[in-house]
N, C-alpha and C positions, 0 to 999 in steps of 0.2 A: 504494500500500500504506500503509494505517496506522499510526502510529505501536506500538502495541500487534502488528500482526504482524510488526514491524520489528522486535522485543526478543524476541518469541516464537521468528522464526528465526533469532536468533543464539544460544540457547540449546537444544542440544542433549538433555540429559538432565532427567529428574525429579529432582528433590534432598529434595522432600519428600511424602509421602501419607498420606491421614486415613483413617484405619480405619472398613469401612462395615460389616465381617462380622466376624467371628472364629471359625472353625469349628475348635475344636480336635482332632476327632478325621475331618475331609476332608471333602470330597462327603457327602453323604446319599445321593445315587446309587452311591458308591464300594461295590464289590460285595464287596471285599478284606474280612479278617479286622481287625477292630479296630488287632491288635497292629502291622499292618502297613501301616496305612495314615500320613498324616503331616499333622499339622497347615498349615491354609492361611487367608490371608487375603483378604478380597478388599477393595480400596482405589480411592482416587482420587487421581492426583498434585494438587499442590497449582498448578504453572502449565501445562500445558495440557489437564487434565480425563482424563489417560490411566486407564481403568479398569484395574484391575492383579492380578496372583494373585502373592502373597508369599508367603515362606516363610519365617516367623518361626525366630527361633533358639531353643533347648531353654530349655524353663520359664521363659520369659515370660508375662505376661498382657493382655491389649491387652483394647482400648474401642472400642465405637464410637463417633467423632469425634475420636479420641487422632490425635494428627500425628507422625508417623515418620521419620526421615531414611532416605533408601533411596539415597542418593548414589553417590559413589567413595569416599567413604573409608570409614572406622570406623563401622560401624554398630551402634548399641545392643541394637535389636532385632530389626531384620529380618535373616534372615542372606542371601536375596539374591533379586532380583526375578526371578517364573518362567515368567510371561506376559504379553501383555496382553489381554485378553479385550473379549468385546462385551457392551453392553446386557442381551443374552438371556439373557448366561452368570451375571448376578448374582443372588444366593439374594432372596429376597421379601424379608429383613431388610434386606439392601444397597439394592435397592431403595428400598423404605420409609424407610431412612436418607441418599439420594440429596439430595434437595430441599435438608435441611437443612444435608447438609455443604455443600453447594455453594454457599450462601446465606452462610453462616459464609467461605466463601472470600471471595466476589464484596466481602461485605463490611471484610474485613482489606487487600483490595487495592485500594480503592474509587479511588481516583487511576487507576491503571490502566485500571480501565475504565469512566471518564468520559474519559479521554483519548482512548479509543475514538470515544468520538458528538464530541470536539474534531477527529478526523483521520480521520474515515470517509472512501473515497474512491467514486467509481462502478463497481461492475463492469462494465456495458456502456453502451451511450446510452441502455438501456432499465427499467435495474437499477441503483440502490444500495445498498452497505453498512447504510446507518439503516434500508432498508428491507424488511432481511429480522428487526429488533427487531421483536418483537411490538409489536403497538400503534401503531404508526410508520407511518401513510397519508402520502401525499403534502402533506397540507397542514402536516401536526408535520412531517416530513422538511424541509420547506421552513424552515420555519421555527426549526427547528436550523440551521440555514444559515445564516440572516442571525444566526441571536443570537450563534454564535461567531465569526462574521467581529467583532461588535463585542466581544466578550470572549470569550476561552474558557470552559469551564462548569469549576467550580471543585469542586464535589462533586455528588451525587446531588439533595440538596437545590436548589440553583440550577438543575439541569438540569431537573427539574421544574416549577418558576416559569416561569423563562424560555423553557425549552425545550416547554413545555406538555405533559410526556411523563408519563403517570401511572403509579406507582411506577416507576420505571427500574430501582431497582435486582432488583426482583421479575422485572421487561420479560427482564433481562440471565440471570438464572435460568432462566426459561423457555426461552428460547432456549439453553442452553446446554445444558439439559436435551435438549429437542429434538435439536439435533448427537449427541449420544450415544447417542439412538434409534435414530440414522442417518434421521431425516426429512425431512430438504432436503441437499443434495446439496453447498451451500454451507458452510462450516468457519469462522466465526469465531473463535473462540472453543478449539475444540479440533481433537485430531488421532483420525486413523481409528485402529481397534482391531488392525491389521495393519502390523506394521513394514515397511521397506522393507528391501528381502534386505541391503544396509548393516550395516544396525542388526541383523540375526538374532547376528551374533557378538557381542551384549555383554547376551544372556540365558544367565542360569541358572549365570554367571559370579560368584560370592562378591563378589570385588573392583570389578564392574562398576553403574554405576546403567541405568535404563532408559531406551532412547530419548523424546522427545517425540515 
């Protein structure tokens, strides 16, 4: 296991999410009377890509790409997280605001996940980690291999050079795009849209963040 899934699972919860919708008056499908329906957002956590349906607190105004705390404690704006939904479930705008929040992430955490392509391990004798990054044949694969046996790759830049990998950090985008589709079956990077019965008790809870 990786360095990066090794941090990944000892942190439990989302603490923070960038706003990719903001529908203040619900669904567009929501069949209910205006007066009655309730404002909702739709989000992405900031460390394991969890799509999310929040429920802002009264007369706020959010953005999309604005960063939220959705933690345990005190929250500013959201007043508490109310799903986690899939790919399918986000409006055209989330969507379309997808790429770029996630890109804005990959790159605020850029250490992170160049530590990635430093500590990838093999899934089976017939499958590795590097080789499910876009871009990443066997002969870049290989050769990320010997270059951080003699150093590790130190940012995005380096890993490029040395690692012969074009754009990585774009590579690391796509793919995590990808996982959130549900297109390979393999999870780097994030977690499925479906808690595990565990985690069902700490939705829809004011005082609770949500699972990773």
């Amino acid at each position: 296991m990786g360095e990066l899934e090794k941090n990944r699972s000892k942190k439990k919860y989302e603490e923070y999410a960038y706003v990719l919708d903001y529908l203040p008056y619900g669904r567009a499908d929501d069949r209910r009377p205006i007066y009655q329906r309730k404002p909702i957002v739709q989000a992405v956590g900031e460390e394991f890509f969890t799509l999310l349906e929040l429920t802002p607190k009264r007369n706020v105004n959010l953005s999309p790409h604005e960063r939220v705390y959705i933690g345990k404690g005190e929250r500013a704006k959201i007043d508490h997280v109310e799903r986690r939904i899939s790919y399918e479930e986000l409006t055209s705008v989330a969507k379309s605001e997808l790429p770029a929040v996630i890109e804005k992430i990959v790159e605020e955490n850029e250490k992170k996940f160049v530590d990635f392509f430093n500590n990838a391990q093999p899934i089976s004798t017939r499958l590795h980690q590097l080789k499910l990054i876009p871009g990443i044949g066997s002969k870049t694969m290989w050769n990320i291999l010997e270059e951080r046996e003699k150093k590790p790759f130190e940012d995005f830049k380096d890993l490029a050079e040395r690692g012969k990998l074009h754009e990585p950090k774009k590579a690391v985008v796509s793919r995590i795009i990808s996982e959130l589709k549900g297109e390979d079956k393999y999870r780097l990077f994030t977690r499925p849209p479906t808690p595990e019965p565990s985690e069902r008790q700490y939705q829809k809870k004011p005082a609770k963040g949500i699972s990773g």
